[in-house]
N, C-alpha and C positions, 0 to 999 in steps of 0.2 A: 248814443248818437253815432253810432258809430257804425253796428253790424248791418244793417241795411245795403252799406254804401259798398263792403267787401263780396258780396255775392254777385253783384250783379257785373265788377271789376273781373270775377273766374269767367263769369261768363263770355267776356269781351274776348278772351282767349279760346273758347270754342265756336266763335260765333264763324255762322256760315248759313244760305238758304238750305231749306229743306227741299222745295221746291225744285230749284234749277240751279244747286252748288253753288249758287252767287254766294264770293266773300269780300267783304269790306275792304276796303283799300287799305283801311290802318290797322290788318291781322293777315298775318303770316303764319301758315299753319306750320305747328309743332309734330317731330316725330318720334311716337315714344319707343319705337329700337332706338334713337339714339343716346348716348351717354349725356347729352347738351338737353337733355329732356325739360328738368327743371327749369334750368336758365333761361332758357327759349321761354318758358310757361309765364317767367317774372318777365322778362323784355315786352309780348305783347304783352300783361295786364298793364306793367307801368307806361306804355307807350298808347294805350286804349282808352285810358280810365277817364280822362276829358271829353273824350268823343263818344265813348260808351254812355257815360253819365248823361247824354241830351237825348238818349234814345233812339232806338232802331226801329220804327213805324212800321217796314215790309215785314220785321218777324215777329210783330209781338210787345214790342220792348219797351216798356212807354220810358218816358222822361224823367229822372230823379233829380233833376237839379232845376226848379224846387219841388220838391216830396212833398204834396199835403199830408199833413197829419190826422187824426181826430181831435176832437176833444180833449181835454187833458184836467183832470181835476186834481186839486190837492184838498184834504178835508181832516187837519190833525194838528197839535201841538200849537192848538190855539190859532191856527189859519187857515181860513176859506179862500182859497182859489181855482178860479177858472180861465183856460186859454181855448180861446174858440178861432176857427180861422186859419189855425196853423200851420206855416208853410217852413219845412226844413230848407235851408240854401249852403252852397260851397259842397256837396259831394263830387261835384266834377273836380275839382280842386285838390280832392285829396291824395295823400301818397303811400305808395307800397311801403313796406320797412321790413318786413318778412315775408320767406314762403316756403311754406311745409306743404307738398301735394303728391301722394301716394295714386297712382292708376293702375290697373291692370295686378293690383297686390287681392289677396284674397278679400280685406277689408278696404275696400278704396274711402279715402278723406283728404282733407286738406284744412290749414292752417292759413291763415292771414291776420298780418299783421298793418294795420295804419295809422297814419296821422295825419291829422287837417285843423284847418277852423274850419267852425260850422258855428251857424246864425238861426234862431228861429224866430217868423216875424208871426204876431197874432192879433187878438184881441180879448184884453184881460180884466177880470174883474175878481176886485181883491177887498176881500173884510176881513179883521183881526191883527195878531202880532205875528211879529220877526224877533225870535226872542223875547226883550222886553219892551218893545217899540213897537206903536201902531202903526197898519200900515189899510189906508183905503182909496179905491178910487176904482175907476173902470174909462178902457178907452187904447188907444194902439202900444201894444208892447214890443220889442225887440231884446233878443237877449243873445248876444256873444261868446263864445266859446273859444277859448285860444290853446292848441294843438291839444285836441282831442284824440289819445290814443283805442283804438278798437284792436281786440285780437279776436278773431270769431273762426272755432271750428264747428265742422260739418259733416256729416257721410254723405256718399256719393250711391245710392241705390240706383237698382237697376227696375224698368217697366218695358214693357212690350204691347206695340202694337199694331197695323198690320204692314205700318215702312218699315218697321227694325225693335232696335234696343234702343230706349234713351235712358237718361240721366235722369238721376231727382234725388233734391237736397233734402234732406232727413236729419231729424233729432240736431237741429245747428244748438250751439251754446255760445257765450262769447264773454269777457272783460273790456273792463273800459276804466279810465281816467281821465281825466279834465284839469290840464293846467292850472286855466283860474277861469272866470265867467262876471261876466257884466252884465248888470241890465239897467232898460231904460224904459221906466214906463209911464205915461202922458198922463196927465189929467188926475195926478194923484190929490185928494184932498180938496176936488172942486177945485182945482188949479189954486190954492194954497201955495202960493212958491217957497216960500220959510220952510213952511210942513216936508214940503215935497222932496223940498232938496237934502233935507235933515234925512228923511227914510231913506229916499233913494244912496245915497251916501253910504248907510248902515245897512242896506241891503246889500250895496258892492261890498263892503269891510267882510258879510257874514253869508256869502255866495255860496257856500257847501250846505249852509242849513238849507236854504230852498232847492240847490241844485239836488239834494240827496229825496227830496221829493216828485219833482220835477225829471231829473235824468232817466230814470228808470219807465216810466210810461213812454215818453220819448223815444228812448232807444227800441224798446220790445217794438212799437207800432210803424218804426223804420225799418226794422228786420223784417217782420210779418210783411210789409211792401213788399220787397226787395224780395225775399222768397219765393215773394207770387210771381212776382214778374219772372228770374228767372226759371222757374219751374215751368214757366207759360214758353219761356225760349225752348229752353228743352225737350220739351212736348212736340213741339216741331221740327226739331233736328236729330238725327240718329247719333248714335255715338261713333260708328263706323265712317262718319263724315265729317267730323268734328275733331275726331283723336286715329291722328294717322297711325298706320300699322297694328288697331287695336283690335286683338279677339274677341268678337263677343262669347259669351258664355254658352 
């Protein structure tokens, strides 16, 4: 849940029109002769990452907070489930805690490190066990997240086209951990309240068995967003106008 929401935060630090140098009120551009390079790079993400997260519409940028998802199946260890509908929320939300970012080095990358909650709301239908406890029903789900750490690295490759040199993320990878996670999901058991509350219950006690199935498709499909979009920003701003004092190649 995590790596989606760091990419598009770097971005908010190079953002600027391609068109006519138009830059956002809440980025101050960075100069990389200077020694303050990095700092400067953490000040606008941490100072952007609310306002970047609603999106930039003039260049591209859509909206991440909330991030549809797809689909999401789980199909093992004796439980069939499906979330349909699925909208990620709280990436505006979330916060810096690290920053490794190399430019103008031979191999250009960067590091980030975050943390947040993060919510995903759906529609779920569920047959089979939670361990050794049955669990059935279908109808609106919600499922909580309380500080979700992401670390997601990346390279910074280089493309050309006929305005310049841009940027583009390549081979990203990333970690993640999850405090703890809640869910709550309606209609369990034909509205069974005894059943319902029994599961749901033994579902919060045993949140890493589901989350461990569950987090992984999640996260990959919030990355896979988040790449595009940024790559899509990129695409239309030069690197010469984005990264002050920088030589292109």
């Amino acid at each position: 849940m995590k790596r989606l929401s760091i990419f598009v935060f770097l971005a908010a630090f190079f953002c600027t029109n391609a068109e006519d140098g138009f830059l956002p009120s809440f980025i101050t551009p960075c100069e990389l002769s200077k020694d303050n390079f990095k700092n400067c790079v953490r000040e606008q993400i941490v100072k952007s990452l609310p306002l970047f997260a609603k999106g930039i519409p003039e260049l591209g940028v859509p909206s991440i907070d909330p991030a549809d998802l797809d689909d999401i199946h789980i199909d093992g260890n004796g439980l069939k489930m499906t979330f349909t509908k699925a909208k990620m929320h709280g990436l505006s939300n979330i916060q810096l805690t690290d920053l490794t970012i190399d430019i103008g080095e031979k191999e250009e990358k960067f590091k980030l490190d975050l943390i947040g909650n993060l919510s995903v709301s759906s529609i779920y239908n569920a047959d089979g066990k939670i361990l050794i406890l049955p669990i059935k029903g279908d109808g609106d789900a919600n499922i909580y997240c309380t500080n979700v750490k992401v670390q997601i690295n990346s390279k910074l490759n280089h493309f050309k086209d006929s305005k310049g040199e841009h940027f583009k993320l390549t081979t990203p990878n990333y970690k993640y951990d999850i405090e703890s996670t809640k869910f709550d999901f309606k209609n369990l058991f034909n509205g069974n309240k005894q059943l319902a509350e029994t599961t749901l219950q033994f579902a919060n006690e045993n949140w890493r068995q589901l989350m461990d199935d569950l987090a992984p498709p999640v996260i990959k499909q919030i990355v896979k967003t988040i790449v595009k979009s940024i790559n899509k920003f990129f695409s239309k701003v030069t690197i010469s106008r984005i990264v002050r004092d920088y030589t292109e190649a």
